[in-house]
N, C-alpha and C positions, 0 to 999 in steps of 0.2 A: 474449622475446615479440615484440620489433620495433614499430614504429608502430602504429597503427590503421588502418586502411582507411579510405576515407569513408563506403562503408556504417558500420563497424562505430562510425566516431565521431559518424557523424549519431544512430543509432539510440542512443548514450550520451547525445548530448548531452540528446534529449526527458526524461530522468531532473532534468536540471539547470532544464528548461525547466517540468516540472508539477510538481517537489516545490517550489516556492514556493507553489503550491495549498494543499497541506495544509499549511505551516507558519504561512501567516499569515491566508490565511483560513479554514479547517478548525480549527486549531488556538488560532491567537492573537487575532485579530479581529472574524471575524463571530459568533463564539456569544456579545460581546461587545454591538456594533452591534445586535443583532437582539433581544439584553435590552433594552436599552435604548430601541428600537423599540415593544416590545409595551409596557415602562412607559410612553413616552410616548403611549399609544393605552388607557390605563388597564386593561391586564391583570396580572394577579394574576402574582407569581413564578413560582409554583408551577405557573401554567396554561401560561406560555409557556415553561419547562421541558419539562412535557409534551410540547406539540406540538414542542418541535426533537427530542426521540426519537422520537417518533410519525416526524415526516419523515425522518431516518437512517434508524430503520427499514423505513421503505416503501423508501427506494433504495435500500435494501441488499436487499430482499426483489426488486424490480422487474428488478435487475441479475441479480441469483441467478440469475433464470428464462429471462431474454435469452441471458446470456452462452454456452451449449452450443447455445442453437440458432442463432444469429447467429452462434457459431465454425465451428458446422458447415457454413452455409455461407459464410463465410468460405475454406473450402478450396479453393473453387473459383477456377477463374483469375479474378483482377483485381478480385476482391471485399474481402480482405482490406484494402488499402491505403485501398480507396473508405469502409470502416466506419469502418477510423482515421481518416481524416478528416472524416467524419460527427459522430461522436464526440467528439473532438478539438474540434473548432468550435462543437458544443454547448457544451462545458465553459468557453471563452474566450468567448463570445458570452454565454453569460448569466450569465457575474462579470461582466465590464463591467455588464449592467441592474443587478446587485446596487449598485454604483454610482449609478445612474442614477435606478431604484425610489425615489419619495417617500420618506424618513427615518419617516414614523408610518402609513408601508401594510407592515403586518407579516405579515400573510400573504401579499401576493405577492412579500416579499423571501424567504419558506420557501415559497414554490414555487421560486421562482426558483432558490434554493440545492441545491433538489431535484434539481432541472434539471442545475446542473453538478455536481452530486454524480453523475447519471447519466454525461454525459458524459467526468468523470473517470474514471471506475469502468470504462466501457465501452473507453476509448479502451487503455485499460491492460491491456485482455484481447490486443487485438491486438497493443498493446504488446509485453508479454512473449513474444506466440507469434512474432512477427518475429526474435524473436535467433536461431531455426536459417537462416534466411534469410539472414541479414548476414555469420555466423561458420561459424569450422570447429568441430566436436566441441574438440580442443585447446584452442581459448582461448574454448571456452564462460564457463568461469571466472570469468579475470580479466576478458572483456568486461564479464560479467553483475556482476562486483564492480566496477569502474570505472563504470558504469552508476548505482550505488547511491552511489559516492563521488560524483559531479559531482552529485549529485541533495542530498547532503549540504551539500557548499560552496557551490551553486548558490543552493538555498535562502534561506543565511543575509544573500544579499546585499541582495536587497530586504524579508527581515525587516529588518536592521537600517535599511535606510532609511528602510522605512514605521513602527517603533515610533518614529524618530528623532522621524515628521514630526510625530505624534501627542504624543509627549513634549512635544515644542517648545508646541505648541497646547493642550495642559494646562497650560503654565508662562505662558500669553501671550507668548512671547519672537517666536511669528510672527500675523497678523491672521487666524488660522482657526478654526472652533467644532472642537471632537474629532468633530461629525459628520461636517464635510467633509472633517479630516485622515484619517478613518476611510476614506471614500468613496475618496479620492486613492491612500491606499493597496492600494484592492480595486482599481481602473486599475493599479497600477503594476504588479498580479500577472496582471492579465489580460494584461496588454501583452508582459510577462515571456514567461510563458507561450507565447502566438500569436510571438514573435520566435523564441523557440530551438526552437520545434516545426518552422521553415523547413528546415533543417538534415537532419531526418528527411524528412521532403516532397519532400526535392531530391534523396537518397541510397540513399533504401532501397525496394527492389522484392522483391513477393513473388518468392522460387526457387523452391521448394516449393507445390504446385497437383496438385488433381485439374482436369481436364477438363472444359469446361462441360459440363452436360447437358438437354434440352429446359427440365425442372421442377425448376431447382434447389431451390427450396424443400422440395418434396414429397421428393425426392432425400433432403434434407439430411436432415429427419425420421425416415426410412427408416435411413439411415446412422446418426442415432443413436441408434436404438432398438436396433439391431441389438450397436450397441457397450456397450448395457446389459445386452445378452441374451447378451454373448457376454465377459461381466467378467470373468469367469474365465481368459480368454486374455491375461488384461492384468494379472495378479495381482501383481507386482511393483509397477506403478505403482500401481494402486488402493491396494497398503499402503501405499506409500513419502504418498499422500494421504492414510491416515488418522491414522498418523502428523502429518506436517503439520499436520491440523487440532488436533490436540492440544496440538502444542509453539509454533505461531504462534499460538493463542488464547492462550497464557500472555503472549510475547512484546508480540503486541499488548495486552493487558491491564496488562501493565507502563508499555507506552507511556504509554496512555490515562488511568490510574490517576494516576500522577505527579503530576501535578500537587495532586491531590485528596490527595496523601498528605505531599506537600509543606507545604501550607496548614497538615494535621493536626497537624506537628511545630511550625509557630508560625514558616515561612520567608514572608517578605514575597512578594506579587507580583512585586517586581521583580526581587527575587533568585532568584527561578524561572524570569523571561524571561532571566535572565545565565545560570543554569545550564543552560536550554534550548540557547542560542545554544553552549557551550561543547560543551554534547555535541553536536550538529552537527559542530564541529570535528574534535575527537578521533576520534567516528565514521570520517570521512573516510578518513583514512590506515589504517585497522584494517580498512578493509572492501576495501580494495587486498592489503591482508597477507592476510585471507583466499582471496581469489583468487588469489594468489601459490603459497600453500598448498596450496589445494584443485588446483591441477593437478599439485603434486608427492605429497600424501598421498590424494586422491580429496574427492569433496565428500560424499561420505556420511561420509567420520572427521571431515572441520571442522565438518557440520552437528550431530555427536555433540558438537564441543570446544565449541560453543554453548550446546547443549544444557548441559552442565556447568557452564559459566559462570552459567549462568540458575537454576539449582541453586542452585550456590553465592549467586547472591543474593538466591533467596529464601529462605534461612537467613539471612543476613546483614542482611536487612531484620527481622528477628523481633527481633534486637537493639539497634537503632537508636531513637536517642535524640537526637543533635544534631542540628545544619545540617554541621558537619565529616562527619558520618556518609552525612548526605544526597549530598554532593558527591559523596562517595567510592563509592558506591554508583549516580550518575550517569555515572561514570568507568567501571566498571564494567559498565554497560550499554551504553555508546559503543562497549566492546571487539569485543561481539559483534552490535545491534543491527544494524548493515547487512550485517555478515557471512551470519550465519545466515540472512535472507531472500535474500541474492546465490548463496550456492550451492544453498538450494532452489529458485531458480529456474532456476541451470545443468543442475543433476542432475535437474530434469525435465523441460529443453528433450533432456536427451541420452536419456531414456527413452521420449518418447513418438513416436510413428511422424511423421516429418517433413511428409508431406503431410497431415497430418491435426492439423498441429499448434494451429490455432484451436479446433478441437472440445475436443483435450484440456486447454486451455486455459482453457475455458471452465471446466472442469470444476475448475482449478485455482482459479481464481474464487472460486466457488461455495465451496470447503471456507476456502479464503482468508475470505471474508466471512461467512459462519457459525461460524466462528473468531471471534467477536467476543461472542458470547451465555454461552457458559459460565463464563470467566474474572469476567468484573465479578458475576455473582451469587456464583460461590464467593469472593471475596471482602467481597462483601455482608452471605453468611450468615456467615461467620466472625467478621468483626468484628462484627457484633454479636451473633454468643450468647458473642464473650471481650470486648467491650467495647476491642478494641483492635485499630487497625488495620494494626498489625504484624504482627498474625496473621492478618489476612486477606491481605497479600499474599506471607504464610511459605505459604498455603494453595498458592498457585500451583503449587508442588512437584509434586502430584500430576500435572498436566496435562504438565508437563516429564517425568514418569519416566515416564506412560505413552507419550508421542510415543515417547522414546529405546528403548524397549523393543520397542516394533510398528517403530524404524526399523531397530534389530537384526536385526528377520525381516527385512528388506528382500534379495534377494540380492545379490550381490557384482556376476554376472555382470548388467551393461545392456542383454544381446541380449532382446527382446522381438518377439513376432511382430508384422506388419505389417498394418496396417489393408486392407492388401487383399486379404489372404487373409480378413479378415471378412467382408466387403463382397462380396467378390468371385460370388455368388448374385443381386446386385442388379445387376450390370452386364447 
């Protein structure tokens, strides 16, 4: 494959620069902080549970609706780059306030979280449609899996320094309350963040561009309505998304679950923050191997060898019984977890019509973050009408056999017609 480019290694590196986003404040910190928050402000568990679904929900709902019409226009020259950094700066500017935000003003730290949950969410549509830009078809790949590795190890470096700082500050070994170690570490990810986003800022230029026109707006709308009217010319990639939505709700559900399923079996928090941190690891080099792969077998047979994997453990979760089982099943998940989302994003940077690549993007979005609704109830209602929650994430199975099945229909062939022979009535 050769070096990287600096396009193509600026545009890797932003994976290294926002996955500390989710790991430590998405994930490990602030659903923490912000419990903590609303008991010190005398709200009920239960209530300020609530409201941090209530607000995922809404940025997930908010983004949904954005993302196709701000990709659409995004196609036009000099727009795309301008939205990622719109975006982008949202999502770094108000982690920093989450910082900043009084410690017992609890709703405006979930607005604020709101906030950069939008501008993560947003900045990452333009994100991923930037890779036809940077690369050639050929190493869509392993760019798009290198992407998801540095985004891995990237991650785990100021996790570990922020749980370090907080550890310390539970133990009294340093003069800080767990507020402030809290706060220091929501800086550390902002800062993170806005430093390795420089890299893409400095290297990566839309290629790929429609022409401005008087009303892009009205334009853009026109454009995409026309590409709903005209889905059927696109039927490859539409399956190859319903698909997707299928098998990355399980995927993501796995993710998100973990934890929850961890606690179930009687594993410490802290041995859940070690296990976290290791799959990270592991992840890394497995999501390079898939990319390796996927330009020699296609990314539609590794996105299947995923698919399988995930199969295989959610049968293997139906079993399980120790912490030994747990790890190993953590292991497991590392194999394929950055894989399977690095060549669904290859395989549909190569499918979709290049100058029109934010629209469908958007679109990728959208079934991406609606992917997150079905998984956690089917294993809601499972375990509790068997009282175990083994079976609820054995449940997942289904949502994996039907992605693998509709990616089956998928065809072979990647030629797909071109968004301007749609459009082409509106010029």
């Amino acid at each position: 494959m050769g070096k990287m480019t600096a396009p193509e290694r600026g545009w890797a590196f932003y994976d290294w620069a926002n996955s500390a986003y989710t790991l430590v404040v998405v994930t490990a910190i602030f659903p923490l902080y912000f419990k903590a928050s609303a008991t010190q402000a005398g709200i009920e568990a239960a209530t300020s549970t609530a409201y941090w679904g209530y607000a995922n929900s809404f940025a997930t709902l908010v983004i949904s609706i954005l993302a196709p019409i701000l990709g659409t226009i995004a196609d036009f020259k000099g727009y795309k780059k301008r939205f990622f950094i719109i975006f982008s700066a949202l999502g770094i500017l108000f982690t920093l306030l989450l910082a900043i935000v009084p410690s017992d003003q609890w709703m405006l730290l979930l607005a604020c979280f709101v906030v950069t949950s939008l501008g993560f969410s947003g900045a990452n549509v333009f994100y991923d449609a930037f890779l036809v830009d940077v690369t050639t078809e050929e190493r869509m790949d392993r760019i798009s899996a290198n992407g998801f590795a540095l985004g891995y190890v990237g991650s785990t470096i100021p996790f570990i320094v922020s749980i370090g700082i907080i550890l310390l500050s539970q133990q009294g070994m340093i003069p800080l309350s767990v507020t402030v170690a809290s706060q220091i570490a929501i800086v550390i990810t902002a800062l993170w963040w806005g430093i390795f986003t420089i890299p893409m800022l400095k290297n990566v230029e839309q290629k790929y561009y429609s022409e401005r026109v008087p009303n892009p707006v009205l334009t853009s709308f026109k454009k995409l309505f026309s590409t709903l009217k005209n889905i059927k010319l696109y039927r490859p990639l539409f399956l190859f998304l319903l698909s997707y939505f299928f098998y990355i709700d399980g995927v993501h559900t796995v993710i998100n679950m973990s934890t929850a399923f961890g606690s179930d079996l009687g594993i410490t928090s802290t041995t859940l923050l070690i296990i976290l941190f290791v799959t990270q690891i592991v992840a890394a080099p497995f999501t390079v191997l898939f990319g390796k792969l996927g330009g020699k077998f296609s990314e539609k047979t590794m996105i299947m060898v995923g698919i399988i994997v995930y199969i295989f453990i959610c049968f293997y979760a139906y079993f399980l019984d120790s912490a030994l089982d747990f790890w190993m099943l953590a292991m497991l998940v590392a194999t394929s977890q950055g894989g399977i989302q690095a060549m669904s994003r290859s395989y549909f940077a190569k499918l979709v019509p290049k100058e029109s690549s934010n629209e469908f993007f958007g679109f990728y979005s959208i079934f991406g973050k609606f992917a997150a609704i079905i998984g956690p109830v089917l294993v809601g209602l499972a375990a509790q009408l068997t009282g175990s929650t083994n079976s609820g994430v054995f449940s997942l199975v289904i949502l994996f056999i039907i992605g693998g099945i509709l990616l089956l229909r998928v065809p072979r062939s990647e030629v797909i017609v071109t968004i301007q022979s749609v459009n082409r009535d509106l010029d």
